[in-house]
C-alpha positions in Angstrom: 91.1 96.1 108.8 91.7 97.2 105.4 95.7 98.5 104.4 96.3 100.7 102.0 99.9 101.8 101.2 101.3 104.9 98.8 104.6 104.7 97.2 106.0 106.9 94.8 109.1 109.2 94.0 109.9 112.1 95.6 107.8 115.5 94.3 104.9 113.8 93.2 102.6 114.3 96.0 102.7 110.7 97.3 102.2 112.6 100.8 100.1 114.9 100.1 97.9 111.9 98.0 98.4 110.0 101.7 96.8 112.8 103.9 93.8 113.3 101.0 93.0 109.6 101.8 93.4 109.5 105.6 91.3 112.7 105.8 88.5 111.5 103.3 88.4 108.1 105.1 87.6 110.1 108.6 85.3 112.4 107.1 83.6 109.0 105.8 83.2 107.8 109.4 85.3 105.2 108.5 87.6 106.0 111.6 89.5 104.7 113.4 92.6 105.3 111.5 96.4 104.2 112.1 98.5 106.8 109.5 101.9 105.4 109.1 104.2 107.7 108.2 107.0 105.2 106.7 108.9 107.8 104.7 112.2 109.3 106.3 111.4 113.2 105.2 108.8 112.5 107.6 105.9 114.8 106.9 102.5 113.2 106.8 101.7 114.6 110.6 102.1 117.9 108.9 99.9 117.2 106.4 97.3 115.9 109.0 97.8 118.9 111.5 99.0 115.8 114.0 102.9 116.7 116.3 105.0 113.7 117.2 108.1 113.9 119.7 109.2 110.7 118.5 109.6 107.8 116.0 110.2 104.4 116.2 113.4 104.5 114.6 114.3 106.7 117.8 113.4 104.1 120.2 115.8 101.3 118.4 118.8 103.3 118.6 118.4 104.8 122.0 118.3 100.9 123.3 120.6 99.9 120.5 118.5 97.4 119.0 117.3 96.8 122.5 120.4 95.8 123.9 120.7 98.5 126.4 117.9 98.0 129.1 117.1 98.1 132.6 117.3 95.1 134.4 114.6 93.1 134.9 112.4 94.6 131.4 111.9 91.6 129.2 112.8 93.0 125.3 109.2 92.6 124.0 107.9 94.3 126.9 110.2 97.5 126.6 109.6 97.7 123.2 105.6 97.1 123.4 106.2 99.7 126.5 107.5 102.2 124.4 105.2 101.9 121.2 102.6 103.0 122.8 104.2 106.1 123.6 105.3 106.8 120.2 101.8 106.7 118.7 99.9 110.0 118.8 96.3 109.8 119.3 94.1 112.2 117.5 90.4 112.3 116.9 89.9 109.6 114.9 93.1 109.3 113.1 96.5 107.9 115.5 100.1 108.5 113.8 102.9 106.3 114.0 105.8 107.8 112.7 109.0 105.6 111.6 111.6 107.4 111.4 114.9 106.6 109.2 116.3 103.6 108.2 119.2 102.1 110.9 122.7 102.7 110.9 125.3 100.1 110.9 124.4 98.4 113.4 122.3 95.3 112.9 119.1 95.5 114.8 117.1 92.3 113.6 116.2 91.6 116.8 114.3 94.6 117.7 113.0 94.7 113.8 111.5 91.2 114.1 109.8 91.9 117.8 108.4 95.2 116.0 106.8 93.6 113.3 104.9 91.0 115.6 103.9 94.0 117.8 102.8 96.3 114.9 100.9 93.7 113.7 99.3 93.3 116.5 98.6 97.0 116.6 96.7 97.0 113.2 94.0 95.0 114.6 92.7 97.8 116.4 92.3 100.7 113.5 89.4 99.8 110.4 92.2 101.2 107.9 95.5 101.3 107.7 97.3 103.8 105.6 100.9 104.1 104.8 102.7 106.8 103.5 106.3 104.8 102.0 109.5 106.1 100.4 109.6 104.6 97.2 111.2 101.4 97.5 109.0 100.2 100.5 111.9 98.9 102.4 110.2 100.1 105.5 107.5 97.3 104.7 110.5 94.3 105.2 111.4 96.0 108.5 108.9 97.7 110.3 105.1 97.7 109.5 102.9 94.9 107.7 103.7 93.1 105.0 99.7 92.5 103.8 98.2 95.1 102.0 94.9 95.3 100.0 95.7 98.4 97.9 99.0 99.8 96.8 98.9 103.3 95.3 102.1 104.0 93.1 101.6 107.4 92.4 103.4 109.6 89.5 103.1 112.7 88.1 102.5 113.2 84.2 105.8 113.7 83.2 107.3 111.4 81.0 110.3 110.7 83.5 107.7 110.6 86.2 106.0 107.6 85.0 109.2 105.9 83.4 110.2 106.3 87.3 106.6 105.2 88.4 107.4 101.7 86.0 111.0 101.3 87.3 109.3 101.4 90.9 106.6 98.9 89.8 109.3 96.7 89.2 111.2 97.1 92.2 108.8 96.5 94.2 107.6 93.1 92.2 110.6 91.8 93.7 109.8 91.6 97.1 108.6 88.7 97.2 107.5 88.7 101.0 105.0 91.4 100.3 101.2 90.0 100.3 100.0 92.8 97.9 96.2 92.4 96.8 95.8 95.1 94.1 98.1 97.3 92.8 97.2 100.9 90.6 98.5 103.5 89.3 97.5 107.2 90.9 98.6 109.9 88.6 98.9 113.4 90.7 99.4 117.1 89.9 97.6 116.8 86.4 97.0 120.3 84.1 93.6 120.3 82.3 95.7 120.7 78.9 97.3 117.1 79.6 97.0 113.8 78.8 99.2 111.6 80.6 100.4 108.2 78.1 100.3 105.2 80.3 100.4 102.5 78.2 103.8 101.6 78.7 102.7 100.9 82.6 101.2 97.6 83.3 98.9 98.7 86.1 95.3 99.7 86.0 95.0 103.3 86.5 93.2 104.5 89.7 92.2 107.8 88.7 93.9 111.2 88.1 93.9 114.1 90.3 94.7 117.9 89.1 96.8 120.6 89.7 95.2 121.8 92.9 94.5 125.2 93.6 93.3 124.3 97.0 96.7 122.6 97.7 98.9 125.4 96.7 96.8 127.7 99.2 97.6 125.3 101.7 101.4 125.3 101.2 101.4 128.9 101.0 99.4 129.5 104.3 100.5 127.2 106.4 98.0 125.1 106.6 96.8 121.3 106.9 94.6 119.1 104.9 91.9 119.1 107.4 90.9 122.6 106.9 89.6 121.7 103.7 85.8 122.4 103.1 83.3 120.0 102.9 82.5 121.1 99.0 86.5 120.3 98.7 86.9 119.4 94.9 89.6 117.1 95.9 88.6 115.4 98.6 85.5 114.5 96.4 87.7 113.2 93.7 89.7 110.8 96.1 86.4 109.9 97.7 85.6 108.4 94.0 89.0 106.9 93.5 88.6 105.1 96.9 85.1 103.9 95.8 86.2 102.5 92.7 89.4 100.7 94.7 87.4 99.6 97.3 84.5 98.1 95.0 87.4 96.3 93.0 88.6 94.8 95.9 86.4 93.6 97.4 85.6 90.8 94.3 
């Protein structure tokens, strides 16, 4: 099982680089696939062509944190019991779909049974990706904390990468992360431009342009998947991943 996880600010195309991946990695054979859709502006099933009725953020507040259940259900068995109805199964890619963070309440209970399940869940997919808001604070809560590849991904804009650093750095700090290799994925780049990164201190991924063929998705409708199988894009992630995975593996 091999995890890779996408952070990034919002506007960048941290999803869009998320359903690239996850559809690359299927037409690779390398299914099956467990997308995580950690970001609260939940969109990644819409990027995959994939509907959910529910997240798993929907589950802990209808049971408040699991203290409101039918007699006689054990807590990790109603929570196992209802996981499994929250993931939607597709051909060879299955979504799981967080939801947003907790309210007030404190649901550590719930949150630390989750994270033993979902664990357990990972075992079953050959890759693991993760579409996270930008702090990752999803990652202390929810899904796994061991990850082979993080993508931080930016735009070319100046404040984009200062923002890109500044998220870096945040997510340094959490110390209970098990994070492998970490690059930096610059998105949305003009021909014209040359994006400075020295003042970043990750090793740069790869760059992917200003897409044509993602703009006539937005504009029609449409879903990643529908992509061709001469898709410029999809060929350039399929190098990016190459290159990631090669390093990686040393």
């Amino acid at each position: 099982m091999f995890t890779i996880a996408v952070a990034g600010k919002g506007g960048v195309g941290k999803t869009t680089v998320a359903a690239l991946i996850i559809e690359t990695l299927k037409r690779d054979n390398k299914a099956p696939i467990l997308a995580v859709d950690a970001d609260p502006n939940a969109t990644l099933g819409d990027w995959l062509g994939i509907k959910y009725q529910k997240t798993v953020s929907d589950i802990i507040e209808e049971t408040k944190g699991l203290r409101n259940l039918p007699d006689g259900v054990s807590k990790p068995q109603h929570l196992e019991y209802q996981l499994q109805q929250v993931i939607t199964e597709s051909k060879g890619v299955d979504l799981l779909v967080m939801g947003h963070p907790e309210g007030p309440d404190c649901y550590c209970m719930a949150n630390n049974i989750l994270r033993g399940y979902v664990a357990q869940i990972v075992k079953n997919y050959k890759y693991v990706v993760i579409d996270n808001e930008a702090g990752m604070e999803h990652l202390n809560r929810k899904t796994t904390q061991n990850i082979d590849v993080l993508l931080l991904v930016s735009d070319a804009t100046r404040i984009g990468l200062q923002t890109a650093g500044r998220i870096k750095a945040l997510i340094d700090k959490l110390t209970f992360l098990n994070i492998k290799k970490k690059y930096l994925l610059i998105n949305k780049v003009s021909d014209d431009v040359k994006p400075d990164t020295s003042r970043i201190n990750l090793p740069l991924a790869g760059v992917l342009p200003l897409s044509d063929e993602i703009c006539r998705l937005e504009s029609d409708g449409k879903n990643i998947p529908v992509l061709s199988v001469n898709s410029p894009l999809l060929s350039q992630v399929r190098t990016i991943l190459s290159r990631v995975f090669a390093v990686t593996a040393k």
